[in-house]
N, C-alpha and C positions, 0 to 999 in steps of 0.2 A: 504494500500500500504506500504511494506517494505522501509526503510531510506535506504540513499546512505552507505554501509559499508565504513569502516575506510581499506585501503587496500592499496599497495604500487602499484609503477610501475611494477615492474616485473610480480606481479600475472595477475595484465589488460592487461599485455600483453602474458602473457600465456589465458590469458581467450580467449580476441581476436583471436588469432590461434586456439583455439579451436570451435570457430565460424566462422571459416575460410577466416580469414585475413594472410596477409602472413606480412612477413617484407622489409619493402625497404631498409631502409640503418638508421645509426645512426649516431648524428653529435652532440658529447656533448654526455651529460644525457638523448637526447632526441629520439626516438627512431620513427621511419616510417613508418605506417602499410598502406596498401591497402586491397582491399577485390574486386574484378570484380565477377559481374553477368550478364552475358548478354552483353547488353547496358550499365549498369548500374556500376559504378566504386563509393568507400566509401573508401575516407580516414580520417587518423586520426593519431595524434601525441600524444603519451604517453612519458609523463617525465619520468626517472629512479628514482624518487625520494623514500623514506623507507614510507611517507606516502603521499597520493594522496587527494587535496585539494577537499570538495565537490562539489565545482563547477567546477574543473578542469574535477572530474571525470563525473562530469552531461552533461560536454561538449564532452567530449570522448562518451558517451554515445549514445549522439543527434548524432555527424557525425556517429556514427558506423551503424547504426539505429536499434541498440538494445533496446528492452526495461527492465527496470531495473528488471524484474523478470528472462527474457532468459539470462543476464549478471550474474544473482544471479545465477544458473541452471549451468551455466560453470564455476563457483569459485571451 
């Protein structure tokens, strides 16, 4: 299994929309993403930050409900 990349805010969140979350709104650094399927709604908050802590991003992760190879596939 591949390790969590060293990776910033911005790119998680271009990765995100590219796995089709959209953006809600931003308040600070921190930025609002959703994603609706169906029934089924996934959100997730990505900080703006230059580099993204690996448990922040493991946590962004878990609510997006990506798994780190499909997240690795949209970098």
């Amino acid at each position: 299994m591949p390790k969590l990349p060293s990776i910033s805010g911005e790119r998680t969140v271009k990765a995100l929309k590219r796995a089709g979350f959209r953006e809600l709104r931003q308040k600070g650094s921190h930025v609002s993403l959703e994603k609706r399927a169906g029934d089924q709604v996934r959100k997730t908050v990505v900080p703006m930050h230059s580099e993204l802590a690996k448990g922040t991003l493991s946590d962004i992760l878990k609510q997006s409900g990506l798994t780190l190879e499909e997240f690795l596939e949209l970098l």
